[in-house]
N, C-alpha and C positions, 0 to 999 in steps of 0.2 A: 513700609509694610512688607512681610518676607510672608510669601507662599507657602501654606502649609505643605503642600503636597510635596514641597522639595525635602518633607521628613518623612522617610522611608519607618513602615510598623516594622519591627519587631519582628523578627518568623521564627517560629516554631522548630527547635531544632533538634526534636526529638530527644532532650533533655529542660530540664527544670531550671531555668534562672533565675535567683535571687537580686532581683533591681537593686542598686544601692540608692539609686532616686525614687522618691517617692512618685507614682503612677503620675498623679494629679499634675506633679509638677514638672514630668518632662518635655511637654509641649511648650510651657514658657519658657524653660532653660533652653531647650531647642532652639526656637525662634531667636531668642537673645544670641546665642553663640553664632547664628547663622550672622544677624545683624553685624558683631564684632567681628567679624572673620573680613567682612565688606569695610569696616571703618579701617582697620588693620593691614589690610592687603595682607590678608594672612591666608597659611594651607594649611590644613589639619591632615595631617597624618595619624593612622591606628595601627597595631601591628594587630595582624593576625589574634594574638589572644587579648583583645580589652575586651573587654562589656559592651553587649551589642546594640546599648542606645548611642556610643561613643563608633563602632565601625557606621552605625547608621547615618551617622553626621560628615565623619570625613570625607575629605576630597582624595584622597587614596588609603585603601587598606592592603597590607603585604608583609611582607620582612624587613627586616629592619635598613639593612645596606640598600635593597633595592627599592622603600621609602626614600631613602635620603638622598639615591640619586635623581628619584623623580623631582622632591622638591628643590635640588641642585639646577634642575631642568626649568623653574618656574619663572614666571618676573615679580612673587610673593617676596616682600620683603622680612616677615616673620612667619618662621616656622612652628609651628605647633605643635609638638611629637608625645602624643598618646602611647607610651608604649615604656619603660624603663632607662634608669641614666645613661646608658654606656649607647645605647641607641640616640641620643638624644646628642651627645656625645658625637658621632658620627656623626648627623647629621652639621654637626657646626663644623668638623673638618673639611666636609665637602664642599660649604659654604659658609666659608668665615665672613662676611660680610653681611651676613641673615642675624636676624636677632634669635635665637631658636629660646621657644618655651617649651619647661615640660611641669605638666599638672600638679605634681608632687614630687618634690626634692628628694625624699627618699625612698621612690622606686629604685629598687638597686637589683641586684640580681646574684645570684650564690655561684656563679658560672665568675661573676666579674671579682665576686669577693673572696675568691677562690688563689686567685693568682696577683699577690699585691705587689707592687713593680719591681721592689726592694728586694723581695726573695726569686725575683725572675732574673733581676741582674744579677746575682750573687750564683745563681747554677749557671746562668749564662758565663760563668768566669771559669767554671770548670772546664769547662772545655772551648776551647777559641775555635774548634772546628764546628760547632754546633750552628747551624741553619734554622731560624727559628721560624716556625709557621702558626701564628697567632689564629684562632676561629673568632671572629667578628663580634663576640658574646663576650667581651672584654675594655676594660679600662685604652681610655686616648695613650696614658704610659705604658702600657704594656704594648699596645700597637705601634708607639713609637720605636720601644725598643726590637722588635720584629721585623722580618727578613722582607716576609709576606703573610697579606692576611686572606684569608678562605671564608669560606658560609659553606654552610651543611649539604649547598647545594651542588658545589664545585669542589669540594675539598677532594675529591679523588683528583681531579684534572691537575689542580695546585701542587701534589704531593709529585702525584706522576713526571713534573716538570722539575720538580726542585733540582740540584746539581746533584748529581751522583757518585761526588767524589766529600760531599757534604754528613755528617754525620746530624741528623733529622731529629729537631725538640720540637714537638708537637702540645701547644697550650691552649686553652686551659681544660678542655673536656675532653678525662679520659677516657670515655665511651664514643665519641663522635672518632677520636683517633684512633680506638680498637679497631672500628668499625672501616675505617679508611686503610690501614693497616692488610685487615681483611681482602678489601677489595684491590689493593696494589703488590701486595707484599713487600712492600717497601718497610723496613725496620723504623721503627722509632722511639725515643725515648716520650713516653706520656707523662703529664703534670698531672698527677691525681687532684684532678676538682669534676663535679658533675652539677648536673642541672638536677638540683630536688626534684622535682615535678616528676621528670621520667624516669627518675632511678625508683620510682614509689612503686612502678608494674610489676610485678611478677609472673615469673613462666606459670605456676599455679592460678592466677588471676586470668592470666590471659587465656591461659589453655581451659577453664570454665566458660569464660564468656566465647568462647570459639567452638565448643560443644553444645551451647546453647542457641548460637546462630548459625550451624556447621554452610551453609550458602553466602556465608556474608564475607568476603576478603577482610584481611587485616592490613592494616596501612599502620606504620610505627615509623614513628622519628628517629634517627642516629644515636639522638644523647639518651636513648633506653639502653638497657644492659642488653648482651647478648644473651642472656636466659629469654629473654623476648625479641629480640632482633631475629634470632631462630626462627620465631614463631609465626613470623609474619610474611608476608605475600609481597610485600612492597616495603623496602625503606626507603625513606626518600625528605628533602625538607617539605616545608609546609607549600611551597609554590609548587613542588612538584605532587604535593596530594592533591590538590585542584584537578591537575592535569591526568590524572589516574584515577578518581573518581569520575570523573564527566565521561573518563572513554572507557569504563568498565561496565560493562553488560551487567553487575549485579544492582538487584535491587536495594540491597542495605550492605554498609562498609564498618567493620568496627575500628575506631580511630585510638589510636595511642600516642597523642600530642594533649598539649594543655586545652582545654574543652572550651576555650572561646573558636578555637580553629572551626567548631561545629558550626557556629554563628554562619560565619561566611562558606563553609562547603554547602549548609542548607540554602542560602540564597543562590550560586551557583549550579547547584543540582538539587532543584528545589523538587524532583520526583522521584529520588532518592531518600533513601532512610539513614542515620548517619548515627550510630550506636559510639556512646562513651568509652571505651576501657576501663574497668573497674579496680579501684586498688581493696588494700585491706580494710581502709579506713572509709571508704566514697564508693557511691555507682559512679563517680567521675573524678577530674584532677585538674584544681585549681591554683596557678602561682600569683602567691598572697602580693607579690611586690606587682603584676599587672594588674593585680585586682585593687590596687590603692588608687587608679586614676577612675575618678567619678566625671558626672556630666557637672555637677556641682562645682568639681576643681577646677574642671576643663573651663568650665564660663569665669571663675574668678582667677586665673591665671592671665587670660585674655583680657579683659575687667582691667587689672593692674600691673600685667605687663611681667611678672613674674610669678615663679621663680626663671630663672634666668640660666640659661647655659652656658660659661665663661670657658675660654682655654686660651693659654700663654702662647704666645706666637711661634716660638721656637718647638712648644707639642704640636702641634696642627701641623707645620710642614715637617716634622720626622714622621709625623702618625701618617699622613697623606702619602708618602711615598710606597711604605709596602701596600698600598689599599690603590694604588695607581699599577705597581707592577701585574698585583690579582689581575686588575683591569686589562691589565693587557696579554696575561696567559689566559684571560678566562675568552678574550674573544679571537685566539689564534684555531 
């Protein structure tokens, strides 16, 4: 018998969520995945943007890299990873010996399918001097083919170290590398690929909703364009808006990341107000490939054990290595 109480409601996150489980029935799927999680020796991991009867279950919600080091950390024998392939992906690098599931096989992500390995080696041939700096929102092969890989969180620190007699390929999001660019002035050549979600904001969209809450800080993600990166009070990844919402004195924050992030800043600063970003199309901005992992998949992934995360032994220790070096400029 699993204790309800270990299922955290739902909070209100000062935006509208559409369940993709029916009400009725997430108490018993609930219950059921808590069960299999206990048969399994399994950890459920959520990133930051799933559906928040899915962060309300896992045993950690975060970023992607810093999910999979935790589950790296565990004595779980199956990983559970709520969150898209390339994440999922990682997860099995850091622990080849885990069974790792993910809910839906075809969560993918426009950041990963942006930069396919084939055409990363083919400009990588252009120039033999190129140093490639991979952002962690990418295929096991394109990681493997890379020097070093970064998060949104560290990419200035990353860049700042790289050699500087190295001439700098920055993949695959050419806004997070504008942006990094920005803050180092370090030159690099960018891969035009970007994350749909944040390229949807507009300086008009945001400069509305920032007129209409002129007290409320704007917190914006990297992979936004600089028409709004401008605009905003704080860029920063999603672990560091945690940390900048909790320690800002204002009463309401308008958020420019994908709108499950609300999910968890509202549990975190649950006396705070936490305002959408509005696009052309939405009062808010949902990516379609996170929003394909249900509580429904989640129990029948576990249920049957798949789908299944594979990767060939010779990817995992090339992809492991730039994601070790990260590791060790990120804690110099």
């Amino acid at each position: 018998m699993i204790d309800t109480t270990e299922i955290q409601p739902n909070a209100a996150a000062g935006f509208r969520v559409e369940h993709r489980t029916p009400p009725e029935r997430l108490d018993v799927l609930s219950r059921e995945i808590l069960q299999l999680k206990e048969e399994l020796n399994a950890v459920i991991l959520a990133h930051n943007y799933q559906v928040p009867e899915i962060q309300d279950l896992a045993d950690y919600v975060g970023d992607s890299l810093g999910l999979s080091r935790q589950a790296a950390e565990t004595d779980a024998a199956v990983i559970v990873f709520c969150g898209v392939h390339f994440m999922a992906e990682t997860a099995k690098i850091l622990s080849p010996k885990k069974t790792v599931l993910l809910p839906d096989r075809d969560a993918g992500c426009s950041l990963e399918e942006s930069c396919p390995p084939d055409k990363l080696r083919a400009l990588q041939a252009t120039n033999p001097n190129f140093y490639t700096i991979a952002y962690v929102n990418c295929s096991a092969e394109v990681k493997a083919l890379s020097d070093v890989i970064c998060t949104s969180g560290n990419a200035k620190k990353i860049v700042e170290a790289a050699p500087a007699d190295r001439d700098l390929l920055f993949v695959p999001d050419e806004n997070l590398g504008a942006w990094v660019t920005e803050q180092t002035a370090r030159p690099m050549t960018l891969w035009q690929g970007d994350c749909y979600v944040h390229v949807e904001w507009t300086h008009e969209n945001v400069t509305r909703i920032r007129r209409e809450h002129p007290d409320a800080p704007l917190v914006a993600h990297p992979e936004c364009t600089k028409a709004v990166r401008m605009l905003a009070d704080e860029v920063c990844s999603t672990e560091k808006m945690v940390n900048f919402c909790r320690d800002s004195r204002a009463k309401a924050v308008i958020i420019a990341t994908e709108v499950g992030m609300l999910h968890r800043l509202q549990k975190e600063c649950p006396d705070k107000q936490f305002i959408p970003a509005p696009t052309e199309k939405c009062v808010c901005n949902e990516c379609r490939f996170m929003k394909m992992n249900t509580l429904e998949k989640l129990h029948d992934c576990m249920a049957n054990r798949t789908p299944e995360v594979t990767l060939d032994d010779t990817i995992i220790e090339r992809a492991r290595q730039p994601i070790e070096r990260m590791l060790e400029i990120s804690a110099r």
